[in-house]
Every structure is written in C-alpha cells, then in structure tokens.
C-alpha angles and dihedrals in degrees: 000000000000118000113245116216118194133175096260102051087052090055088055092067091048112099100236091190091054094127103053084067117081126229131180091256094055095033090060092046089053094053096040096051088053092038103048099050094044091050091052088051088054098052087054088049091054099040090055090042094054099034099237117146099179080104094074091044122120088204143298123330132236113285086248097057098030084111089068093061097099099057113040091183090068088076112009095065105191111236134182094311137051098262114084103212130184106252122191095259094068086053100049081041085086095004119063113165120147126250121300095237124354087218095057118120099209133038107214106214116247092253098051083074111024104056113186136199090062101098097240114172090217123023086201084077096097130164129271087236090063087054096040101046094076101019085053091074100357110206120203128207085230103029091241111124122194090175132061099276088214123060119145106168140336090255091058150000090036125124132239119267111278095239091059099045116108120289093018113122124178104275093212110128093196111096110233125171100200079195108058088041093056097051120119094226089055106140115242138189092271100024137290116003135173111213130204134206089261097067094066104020127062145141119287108272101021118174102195110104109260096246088223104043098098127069126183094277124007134186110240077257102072091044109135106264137191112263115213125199111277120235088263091056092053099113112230098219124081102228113133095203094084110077139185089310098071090101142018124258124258116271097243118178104221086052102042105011113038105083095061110028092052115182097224108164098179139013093228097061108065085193107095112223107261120248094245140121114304098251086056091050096048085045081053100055107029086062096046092055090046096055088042094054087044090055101044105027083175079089099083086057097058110061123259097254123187105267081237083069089057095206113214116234112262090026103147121208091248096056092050091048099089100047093052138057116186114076115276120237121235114197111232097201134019079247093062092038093058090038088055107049095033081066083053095050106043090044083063088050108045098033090038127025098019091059096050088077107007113075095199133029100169115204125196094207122302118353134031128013115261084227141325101224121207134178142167132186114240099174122031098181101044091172097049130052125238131190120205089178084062099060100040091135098065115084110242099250088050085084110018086049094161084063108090089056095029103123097163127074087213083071118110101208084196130154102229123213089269098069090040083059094058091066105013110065126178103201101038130093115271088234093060095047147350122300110271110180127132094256085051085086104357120072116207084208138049106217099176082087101042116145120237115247127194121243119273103189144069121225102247088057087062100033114112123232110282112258123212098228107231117254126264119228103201101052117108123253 
C-alpha cells in the first residue's frame, strides 16, 4: 500500500524549537550586532573626551586649509537647524575679493564651487559646471554682453582668442621686422651677429644683463633698468605657485635697443642723444653743441654744414668750394652756430632715427614733435591668465610659429585655440594631457583688488595636536 504524505505529516518532522539553539553563524551576528555599534559609541566618546574632531570629518581637507582640521567649528557654524553648514561669511572672514561681475544676476556661494574634504592640493581647482552654468547661457543685469553668451568647454563651443579674430590687428605703434632681426647677417654692435628670442624676451623681473642694452657712450638716461610687471601683468588669481615668469618683461629700449640703434646726431659729439621726450633731447643738444662751440671757438670760422655731409675736423671752406654747389653758411655768433647745428641735428633725429622705430612723430609745422607715441602690448589676453614659465619646455617657435617670417609690426604672432587643444584637453584624465578646465586660464575672482581682513583666530583654533617626535637612534645620550 503507497505511502500518503500530506502537509501536515511533513510538519510534523520540522523542529519547531530550532532558534532557541545556538549555532557559530548566529553566535557571530549576535556579537557583531552588539560589537560594531558600541564600538562606534566609544569612538564618539573618545572623540568628545579628547577633543579630536577628525571623526566627523568627510575626508581631508585642501592643503591650504589642512591647519582647520582640528576644529571643525572655525569654518561649519551651526544655524537654526541641526546641520552645520559652511555659510559665506566664514569664508570672507579670511577671503575678500569683490564681485565677479557687477552685471551678474546671481552670486554663487563660496562652497557651490569649492568643495572641500576632498584633499585637494588647490581649492581653486572647480569644476567646469560651476563656470558653464552661467556662461552657458550667460544672463546681464542689463542684457549687454562683451563676451561670447555660450561656452560650454574649452574643447568645444569657445571662442578664438580675441587678438586673432577677424578685424584685430596688433595695436603696437613701434615698427618691428622679426625677419630682418633673425638673420644671420644682422649688424651688430661689433660686427655680424645672429639673435635669438631670448635676447629681447624674458621673463618679468630677469636678472640676467640684456646682451644689446649698451652702446659705446650712453646718457645716465639710457642706463639698463629693472623692469618690474605693469598693472596689466599683475595675474588676478591668487595661486602662489606662479612666480615672476608668468609674463614676459616689457621691450624697453635702453634694455634691449640701445646697443644697436644707437641715436648718434653728430660725429663731433661721442654722447648719443637720450631716448626721452622731445623737449629733453633738444635740452640735451642744444647744450652739447654749446659746450662744444665754448671750448673750440675755431669752429665760426668753419661753415655750419648739414650733419648728413659729415664734415671732417680742420676742413676749411675752400677745400669744400668745388664739391658743392649751393652757398655755405658761416655762422656770425656762437648763438647762431649752436642754433644752427642743433635744426640739423634734430632733423637727423625726428625724419631718420626716430622713424625707424616710431610709426608716428607727429609735427605741428617747423620745431619739435607733438608727440612720438609708443606703445607695446604687455598682456594679450587681458581676460585669461598664461604662464610662460609654465611652458618652458616648449621652444619658442613652437608656438609663435609666424615669427620667423613676420616683417610687419600689424602682425599678431599669436598661438590660436587650435594649437592649446592639442595639448590642453577638457575631458580627458589629467594623467593623459594637460588640464584643461576652465580655472586652468579664467579666475572667478580678481584678487588684485582684494580687500584686507583682520584676523579672526587665536593661535591655539588653528594649531594642530602636539606630536611626540620618534626617537633617533643615532643621537647620542
């Protein structure tokens, strides 16, 4: 006869009493339920009793701020409710940089774009999304852009670089041939000489000596000087890690010039005329020719030639007859003789050597220039930040490629965007190319006109736990 098996004839054979008996599983779930969570009260015990916050903590802070670990209550005030956040006014409590833009219609607070406990090495390091999400679709108080209103990335959706766009020229009024500068036949001061891009470009306060800023005899005026960084040169973020090399220094002529263009009026006189303003080179000359004149009278006697004709010491009017055809001029006083010969030498000097550099010397009818305008770009990119120090390891025509065959001064001997995203990428790692985030060249804040705060902490908030230094073995009893 089969054997019938119904439900309730199998329940019969199930130990109902099966959890009142212990086992090793349950044994170790029971003590790890019980473990785990009193541990965890004892670390908050400890933590209280010592004083030590780094238990709180959501990871290590940014190297700048590394000091404030050990008291969280510096920076997370406690408000209203039980989350003790990190509101703007601990931040401008040590910061104090004025507003992005006065036009914008939002203020993003400090820690919407620097995040901390995360260890970063600079906080300054945001994220593109902090950046695009107004320049996305960038919004004015006043509806006026002077910026493109849609970037999106540096890989895509950025404009060129405003010098290279369409209809910019370079603004520099001083005439300058790269070309003829860079041949290897280029007359120096001792002969033939073959320049480079280092002996007129370095970084702002070099203090190597310029290899052309000296000529035979120089005025105290053309003497080689420091040159500092201009107002525009000054970088807007706050990083310490860019130095003096950021930009390059400004072309001077007595540092970089005046060995070669050297502003010699008249043989007879070994001074050079200085690179000044007009009224202090006609000073200048007019009181060279008159102590020349007071100290050989012989002079009257000989006529008053055009410094072109280069006359030769001891030529007597005679000798000079049959070569020339128009009158001579004989100079009735030592007035008229220094009044004479300063008009020649200045025309040499306005219509001649001042041209060669100077595109315009304006004259308002006969005497002095107006004025001899000059003026040099120091900062292209006036709304991002670059760092020659920071490509030195780039050859400089690697970059200003147009150089080597550049002959006018309207030429802009820039890199474009094209050539920085060859190296610079913004979606890809750090470890494969160079960063390429927007805080990488843009500042959010100009701290060139940050605003000085007083201190807000004693030395002991900021003052990190006492450490017993490990033994040496090796030092003597």
């Amino acid at each position: 006869m089969p054997r019938v098996r119904t439900a309730k004839s199998l329940a019969k054979r199930i130990d109902l009493q099966y959890f009142t008996r212990r086992d090793a599983f349950r044994s170790w779930r029971l003590w790890l339920s019980i473990g785990i969570p009193a541990l965890g009260i004892c670390w908050i015990v400890y933590a209280l009793v010592s004083r030590n916050q780094n238990v709180y903590t959501k990871g290590p802070l940014s190297s700048a701020h590394a000091v404030l670990t050990t008291n969280c209550s510096l920076c997370h005030v406690r408000g209203a409710s039980f989350r003790a956040s990190v509101p703007d006014k601990a931040c401008l409590g040590c910061h104090d940089a004025p507003a992005h833009n006065q036009r914008q219609t939002f203020t993003p607070t400090c820690s919407s774009c620097h995040v901390e406990h995360r260890g970063k090495a600079r906080l300054a390091e945001t994220s593109d999304s902090g950046c695009t999400s107004c320049h996305g679709d960038l919004k004015t108080t006043d509806g006026q852009h002077f910026v493109d209103p849609h970037i999106t990335g540096f890989d895509k959706n950025h404009p060129e670089f405003a010098p290279l766009r369409p209809g910019h020229s370079d603004p520099g009024t001083i005439n300058l041939n790269h070309f003829a500068h860079l041949q290897p036949t280029l007359r120096g001061p001792n002969g033939a000489v073959q320049m480079v891009c280092e002996d007129c470009h370095r970084y702002v306060n070099t203090q190597e000596p310029w290899p052309y800023s000296v000529a035979v005899v120089q005025p105290s005026s053309q003497q080689p000087v420091m040159v500092g960084a201009a107002d525009s040169q000054q970088r807007k973020r706050r990083s310490v890690e860019s130095g003096a090399g950021a930009y390059m220094t400004t072309i001077k002529y007595v540092n970089q010039c005046a060995a070669c263009h050297v502003l010699q009026f008249d043989r007879i006189i070994a001074q050079p005329a200085p690179h000044d303003k007009p009224e202090i080179v006609h000073a200048f000359i007019t009181q060279k020719y008159t102590d020349y004149i007071a100290q050989h009278p012989e002079g009257l006697r000989l006529p008053v030639l055009a410094i072109d004709d280069g006359m030769p010491a001891g030529l007597t009017e005679l000798a000079l007859r049959p070569t020339r055809t128009e009158p001579l001029t004989i100079a009735s006083s030592p007035s008229e003789w220094v009044r004479e010969r300063t008009a020649e030498a200045e025309r040499l000097l306005w219509n001649k050597n001042c041209k060669i550099c100077h595109r315009s010397t304006q004259h308002d009818g006969p005497g002095l220039p107006q004025s001899v305008t000059a003026i040099i770009p120091a900062r292209w990119l006036p709304r991002a930040e670059f760092d020659h120090q920071a490509h030195r390891m780039l050859t400089c025509v690697a970059c200003h490629s147009t150089i080597p065959n550049s002959q006018k001064t309207s030429d802009t001997n820039l890199p474009g965007i094209a050539l920085c995203r060859q190296c610079h990428k913004q979606a890809v790692a750090s470890e494969q190319a160079a960063e390429g985030r927007c805080f990488e060249c843009h500042s959010y804040h100009d701290w060139r006109k940050e605003r000085r705060t007083n201190g807000i902490m004693d030395i002991a908030q900021p003052k990190p736990p006492a450490t017993t230094p490990a033994p040496n073995p090796s030092a003597p009893d």
